[in-house]
Every structure is written in structure tokens, then in C-alpha cells.
C-alpha positions as CSV (number, residue, x, y, z in Angstrom):
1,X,-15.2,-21.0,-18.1
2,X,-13.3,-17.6,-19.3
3,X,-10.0,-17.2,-17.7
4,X,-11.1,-14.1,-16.1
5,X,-13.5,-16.1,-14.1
6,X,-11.1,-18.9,-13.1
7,X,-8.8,-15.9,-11.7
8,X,-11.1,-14.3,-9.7
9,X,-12.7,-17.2,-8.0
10,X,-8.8,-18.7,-7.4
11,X,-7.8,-15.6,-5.7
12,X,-10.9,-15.6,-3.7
13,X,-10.9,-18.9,-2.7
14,X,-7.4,-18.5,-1.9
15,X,-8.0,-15.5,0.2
16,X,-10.8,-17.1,2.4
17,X,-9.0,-20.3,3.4
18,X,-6.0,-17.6,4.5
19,X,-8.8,-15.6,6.5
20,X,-10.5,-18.7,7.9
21,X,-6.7,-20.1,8.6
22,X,-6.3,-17.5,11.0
23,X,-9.6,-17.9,12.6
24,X,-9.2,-21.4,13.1
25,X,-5.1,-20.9,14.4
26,X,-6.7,-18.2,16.8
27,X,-9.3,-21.2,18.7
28,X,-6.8,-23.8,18.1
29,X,-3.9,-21.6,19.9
30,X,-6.7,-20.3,22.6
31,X,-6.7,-16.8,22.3
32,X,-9.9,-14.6,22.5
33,X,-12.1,-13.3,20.2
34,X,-10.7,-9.7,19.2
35,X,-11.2,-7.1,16.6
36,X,-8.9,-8.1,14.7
37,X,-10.7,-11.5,14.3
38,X,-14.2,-9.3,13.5
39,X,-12.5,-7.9,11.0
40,X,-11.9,-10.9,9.2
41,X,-14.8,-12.3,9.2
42,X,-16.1,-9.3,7.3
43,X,-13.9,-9.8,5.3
44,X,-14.6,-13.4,4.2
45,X,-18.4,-12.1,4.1
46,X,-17.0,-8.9,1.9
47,X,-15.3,-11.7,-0.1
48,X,-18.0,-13.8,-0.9
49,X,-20.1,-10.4,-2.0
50,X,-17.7,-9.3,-4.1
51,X,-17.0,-13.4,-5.6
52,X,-21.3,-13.5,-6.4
53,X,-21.3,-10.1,-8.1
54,X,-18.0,-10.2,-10.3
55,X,-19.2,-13.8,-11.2
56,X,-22.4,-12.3,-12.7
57,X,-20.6,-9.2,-14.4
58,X,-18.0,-11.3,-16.3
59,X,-20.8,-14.2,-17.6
60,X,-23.0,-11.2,-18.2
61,X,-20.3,-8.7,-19.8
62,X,-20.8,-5.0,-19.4
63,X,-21.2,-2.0,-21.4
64,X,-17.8,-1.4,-22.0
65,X,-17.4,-2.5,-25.2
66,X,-15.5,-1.4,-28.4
67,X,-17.4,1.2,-30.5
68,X,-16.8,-1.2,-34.0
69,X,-18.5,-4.1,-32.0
70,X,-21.4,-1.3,-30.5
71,X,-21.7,-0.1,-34.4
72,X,-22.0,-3.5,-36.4
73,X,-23.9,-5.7,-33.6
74,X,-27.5,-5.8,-33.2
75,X,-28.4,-6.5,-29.7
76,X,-31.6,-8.0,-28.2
77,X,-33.5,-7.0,-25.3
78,X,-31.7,-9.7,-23.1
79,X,-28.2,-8.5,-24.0
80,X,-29.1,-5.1,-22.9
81,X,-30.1,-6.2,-20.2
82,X,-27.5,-8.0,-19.4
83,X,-24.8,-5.8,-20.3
84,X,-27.0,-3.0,-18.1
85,X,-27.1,-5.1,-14.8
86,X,-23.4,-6.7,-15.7
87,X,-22.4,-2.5,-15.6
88,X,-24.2,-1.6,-12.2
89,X,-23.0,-5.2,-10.1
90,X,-19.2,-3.8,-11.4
91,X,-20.0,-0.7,-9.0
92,X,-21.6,-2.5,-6.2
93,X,-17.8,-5.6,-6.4
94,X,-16.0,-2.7,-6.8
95,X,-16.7,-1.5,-3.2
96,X,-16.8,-4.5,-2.0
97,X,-13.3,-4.9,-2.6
98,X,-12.4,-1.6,-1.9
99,X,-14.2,-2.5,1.7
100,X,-12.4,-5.6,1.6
């Protein structure tokens, strides 16, 4: 597993157990159901999103590659399109976590 990947599913995981933390503190401590507990658990949906797409995108790669690499490498019809659905699932995580 690539570093990258490790990060970004520690961070996430991290970030849900603080979310669900807060939803569980809220029941244990009584208080009602607000906005602000809404919120989060859009979040943690927003979270697991973004976690399933950026997983794809870094096993998958992207376009963005260096031109050398593009120049010398012959690629198949799977790595294309790969590297084509890897480029458009970094769109759809990016606004995921700009939502989150």
C-alpha cells in the first residue's frame, strides 16, 4: 500500500471517529438533535465519498504525469483508462472535501 494511501485513509478514519465522538457525547450527555449535529453527519457521509474516490485515483494514478514518462512509455488501453477515470474521480474528492 503506497504511503499516500495509508495517509489519507489515517486522516479519514481519524476524522470520523472525532465526528461520530461528538455524536455519540451529544446522546450520552442528553442534548437534542441540532444543526450542528446534521452537519456532521454530512460530514462523515462527505467523508466516506471523498475516502472511496481518492482510494480509486491513487491505485488508479492520473494523468498528471511527467512528459519523459508520457514520451518513452507505451500505454495500453487499460492504463488510459485508468489514468482517464483516476483524473475525473480527483474532481468529483476534490469537492467533496471542499464540501467537507
Amino acid at each position: 500500500m503506497s504511503d499516500g494511501l495509508v495517509s489519507v485513509w489515517v486522516c479519514c478514519s481519524l476524522a470520523v471517529v472525532i465526528m461520530v465522538t461528538r455524536l455519540v457525547m451529544g446522546r450520552y450527555c442528553k442534548t437534542k438533535w441540532d444543526t450542528g449535529d446534521s452537519l456532521t453527519a454530512i460530514a462523515i457521509a462527505c467523508v466516506f465519498i471523498r475516502v472511496a474516490f481518492t482510494h480509486v485515483l491513487i491505485i488508479w494514478e492520473t494523468n498528471n504525469i511527467p512528459d519523459d514518462y508520457r514520451e518513452t512509455h507505451d500505454f495500453t488501453q487499460r492504463e488510459i483508462y485508468e489514468r482517464e477515470i483516476g483524473s475525473k474521480f480527483t474532481l468529483v474528492a476534490r469537492s467533496f472535501y471542499i464540501t467537507l
